[in-house]
N, C-alpha and C positions, 0 to 999 in steps of 0.2 A: 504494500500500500504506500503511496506516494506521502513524504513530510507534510504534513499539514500546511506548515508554514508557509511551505514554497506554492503552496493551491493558490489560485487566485480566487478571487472574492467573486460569489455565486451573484448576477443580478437576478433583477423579479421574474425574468423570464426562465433563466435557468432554473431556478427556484419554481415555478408552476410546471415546468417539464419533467421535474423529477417527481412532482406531486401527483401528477397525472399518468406515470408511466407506477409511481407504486401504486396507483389504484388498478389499473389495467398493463402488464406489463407487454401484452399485447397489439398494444395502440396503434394504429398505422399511424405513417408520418404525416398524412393529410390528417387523420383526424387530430394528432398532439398540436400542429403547425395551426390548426383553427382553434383548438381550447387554449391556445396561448397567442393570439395573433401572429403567427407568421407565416408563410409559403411553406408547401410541403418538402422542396430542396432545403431551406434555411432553418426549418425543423430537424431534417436530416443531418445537417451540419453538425449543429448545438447538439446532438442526442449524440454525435459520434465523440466530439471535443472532451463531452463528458465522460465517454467511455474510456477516452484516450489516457485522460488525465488523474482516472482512476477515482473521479469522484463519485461513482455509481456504477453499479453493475444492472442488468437484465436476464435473470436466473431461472429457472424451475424451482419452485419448491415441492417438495413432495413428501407426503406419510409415510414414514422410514419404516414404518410396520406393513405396511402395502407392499412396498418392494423389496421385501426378504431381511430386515432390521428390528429384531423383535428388542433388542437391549439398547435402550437408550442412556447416559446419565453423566452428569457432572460431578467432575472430579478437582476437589483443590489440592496443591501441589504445592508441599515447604521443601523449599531450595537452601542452599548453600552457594556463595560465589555469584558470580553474574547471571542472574533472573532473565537478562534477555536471552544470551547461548541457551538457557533451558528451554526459554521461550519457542527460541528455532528447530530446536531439535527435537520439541516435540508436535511443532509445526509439520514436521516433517513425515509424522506418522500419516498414513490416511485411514484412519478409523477415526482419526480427533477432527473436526470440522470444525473450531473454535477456539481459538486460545485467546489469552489476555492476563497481561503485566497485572499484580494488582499490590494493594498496600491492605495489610490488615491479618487474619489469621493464617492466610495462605498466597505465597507467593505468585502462583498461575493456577488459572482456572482453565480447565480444558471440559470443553464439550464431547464425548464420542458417541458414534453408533456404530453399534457393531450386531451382528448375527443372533447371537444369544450370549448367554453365563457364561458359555464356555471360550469363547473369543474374548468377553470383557475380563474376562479372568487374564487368559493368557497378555491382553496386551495393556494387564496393570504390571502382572507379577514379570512376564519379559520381555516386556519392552520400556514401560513407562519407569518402572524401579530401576533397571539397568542404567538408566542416562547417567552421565557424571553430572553430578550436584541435584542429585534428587532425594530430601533426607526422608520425606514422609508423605503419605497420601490418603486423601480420603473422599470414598465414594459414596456418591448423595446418585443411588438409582434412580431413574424416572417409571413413575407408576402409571401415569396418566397426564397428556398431554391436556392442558385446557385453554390455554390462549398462545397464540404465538404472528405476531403482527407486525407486517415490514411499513406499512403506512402512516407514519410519522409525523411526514412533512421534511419540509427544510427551517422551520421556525425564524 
């Protein structure tokens, strides 16, 4: 993900293209270029600028229990040494779809889904414990999904 700092500043338009494309992320470019005033090339434009510059994606989301994911769960993660190298390297798993730096009980927060117990298992005990500077972990299963909402805004 691109330094924040180096982002340039969202105008109002940029700002209602990304508000309109999380409500439908299927939007044609005529239809985003009219709920924001502009042609459907110049819509086209602005929607790709944004992709470019990494300040918004255009994804699938999907029920990870529909598609063969029956274990879902967050897991915090106490480090030792530099939290971001842990950051990366377990960025690096693909069963984890989320990580994040944090301040507090536990150094990273990782999201994963995986297959069932028995993959969650495996990719605590060797893979996630195995990292260098990983001292301690602990998993908060998901029992039930109940809300999960990418339509925000850009406030």
């Amino acid at each position: 993900m691109p330094n924040r700092q180096l982002l340039p500043a969202l105008d109002d338009v940029s700002k209602r293209i990304i508000e309109v494309l999380q409500e439908d992320g299927r939007m044609s470019y005529a239809a985003i270029g009219k709920a924001v005033g502009l042609s459907e090339a110049a819509a086209r434009q602005r929607v790709q600028r944004l992709l470019d510059s990494g300040v918004m994606q255009i994804v699938a989301v999907t029920d990870p229990v529909q598609v063969g994911f029956a274990r879902q769960a967050m897991i915090g993660i106490r480090a030792e040494g530099d939290t971001r190298v842990v950051a990366d390297r377990l960025a690096d798993l693909p069963e984890i779809d989320y990580v994040v730096v944090t301040a507090g009980s536990f150094d990273v927060l990782v999201e994963v889904v995986c297959e069932d117990d028995d993959g969650l298992l495996e990719l605590i005990n060797d893979k996630i414990r195995s990292i260098p500077g990983v001292v301690g972990t602990e998993t908060f299963v998901y029992l039930k999904l109940r809300k999960q909402l990418y339509n925000w805004g850009t406030r």
